[in-house]
C-alpha positions as CSV (number, residue, x, y, z in Angstrom):
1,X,0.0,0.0,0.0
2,X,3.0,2.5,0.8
3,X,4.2,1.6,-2.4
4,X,1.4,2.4,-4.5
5,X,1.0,5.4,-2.7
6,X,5.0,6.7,-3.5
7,X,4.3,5.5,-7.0
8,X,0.8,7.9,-7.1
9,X,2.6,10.8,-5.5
10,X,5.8,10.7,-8.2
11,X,3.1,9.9,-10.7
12,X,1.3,13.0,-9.8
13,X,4.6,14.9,-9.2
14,X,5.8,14.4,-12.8
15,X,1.9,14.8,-14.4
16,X,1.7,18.3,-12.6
17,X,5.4,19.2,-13.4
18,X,4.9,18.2,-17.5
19,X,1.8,20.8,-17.3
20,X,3.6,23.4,-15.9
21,X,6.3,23.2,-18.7
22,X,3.6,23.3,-21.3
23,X,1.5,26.0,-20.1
24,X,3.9,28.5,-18.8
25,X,5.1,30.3,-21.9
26,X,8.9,29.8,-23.0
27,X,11.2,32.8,-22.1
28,X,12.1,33.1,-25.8
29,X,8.7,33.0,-26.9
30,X,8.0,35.6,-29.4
31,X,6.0,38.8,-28.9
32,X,3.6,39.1,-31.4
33,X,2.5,42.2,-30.6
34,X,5.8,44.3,-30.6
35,X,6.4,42.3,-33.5
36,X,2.9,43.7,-35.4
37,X,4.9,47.5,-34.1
38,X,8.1,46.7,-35.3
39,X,6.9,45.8,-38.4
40,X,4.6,48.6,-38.9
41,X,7.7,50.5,-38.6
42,X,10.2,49.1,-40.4
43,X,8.6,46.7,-43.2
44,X,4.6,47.8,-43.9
45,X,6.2,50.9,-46.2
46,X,7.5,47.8,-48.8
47,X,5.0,45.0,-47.1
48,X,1.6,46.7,-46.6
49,X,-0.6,43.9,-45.7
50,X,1.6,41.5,-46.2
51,X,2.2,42.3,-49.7
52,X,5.4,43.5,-51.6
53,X,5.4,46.9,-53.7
54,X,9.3,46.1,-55.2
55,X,8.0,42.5,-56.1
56,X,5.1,41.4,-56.4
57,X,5.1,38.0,-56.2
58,X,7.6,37.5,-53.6
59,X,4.6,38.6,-50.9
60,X,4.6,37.8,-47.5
61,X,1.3,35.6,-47.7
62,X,1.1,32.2,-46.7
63,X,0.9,30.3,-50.5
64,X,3.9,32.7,-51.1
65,X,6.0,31.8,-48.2
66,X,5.8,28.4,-49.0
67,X,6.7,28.5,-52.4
68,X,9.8,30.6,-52.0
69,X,10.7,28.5,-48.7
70,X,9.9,30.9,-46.0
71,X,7.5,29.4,-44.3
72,X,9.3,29.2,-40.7
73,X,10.6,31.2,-38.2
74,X,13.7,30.5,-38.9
75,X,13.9,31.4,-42.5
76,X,12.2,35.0,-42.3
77,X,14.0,35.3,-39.3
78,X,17.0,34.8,-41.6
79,X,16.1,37.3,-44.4
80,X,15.2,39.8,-41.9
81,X,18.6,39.8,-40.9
82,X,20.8,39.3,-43.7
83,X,18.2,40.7,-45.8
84,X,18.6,39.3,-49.8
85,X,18.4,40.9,-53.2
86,X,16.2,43.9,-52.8
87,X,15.4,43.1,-49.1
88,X,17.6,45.4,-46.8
89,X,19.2,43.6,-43.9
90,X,18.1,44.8,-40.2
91,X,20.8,42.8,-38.2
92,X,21.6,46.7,-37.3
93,X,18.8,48.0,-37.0
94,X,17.0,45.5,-34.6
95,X,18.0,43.2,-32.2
96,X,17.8,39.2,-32.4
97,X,14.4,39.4,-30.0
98,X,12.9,42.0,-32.8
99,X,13.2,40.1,-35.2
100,X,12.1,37.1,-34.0
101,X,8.8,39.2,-32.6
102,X,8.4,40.5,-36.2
103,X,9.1,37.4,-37.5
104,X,6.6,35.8,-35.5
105,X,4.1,38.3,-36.6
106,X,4.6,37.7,-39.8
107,X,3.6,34.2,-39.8
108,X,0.8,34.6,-37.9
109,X,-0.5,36.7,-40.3
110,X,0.2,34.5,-42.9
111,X,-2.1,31.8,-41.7
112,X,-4.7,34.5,-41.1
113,X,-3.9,35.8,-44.8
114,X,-3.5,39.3,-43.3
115,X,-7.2,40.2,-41.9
């Protein structure tokens, strides 16, 4: 019976402890919210609504982003940084958080197609 019980208590322990990790919100997670400022600041002049005035095609919608590959976090977070053809770079113009907020952003918008 003691047993069962010490089983049931680490059971519990780890159940409760798996929960936690999974509702509390990561401490890199990205701010969607400064990321919808940062970009109304620095991209929406080129990317209004997620679209692209230099060229067209290469939009920031979701059927776009997938074509061209950039479809993550990790790959706008990329461009955003090192920037690529007409796309300025912003490694010095925002920190590594900023652009992973406005990269974040960017992808939630995508699945919401920009509404």
């Amino acid at each position: 019976m003691k047993k069962q019980f010490k089983k049931l208590i680490k059971l519990l322990l780890i159940t409760c402890l798996s929960l936690t990790s999974f509702l509390t919100p990561s401490a890199n997670a990205a701010d969607t919210v400064n990321g919808s400022q940062i970009f109304d600041v620095h991209c929406a002049g080129c990317h209004i609504n997620g679209g692209n005035i230099i060229r067209r095609g290469k939009t920031l919608k979701k059927k776009a982003l997938k074509k061209y590959g950039m479809d993550s976090l990790e790959a706008i977070s990329s461009i955003v940084t090192n920037g690529k053809n007409n796309m300025s770079a912003y490694k010095d113009r925002l920190t590594p958080e900023q652009i992973q907020d406005v990269a974040a952003y960017v992808l939630e918008q995508s699945e919401k197609d920009w509404r």
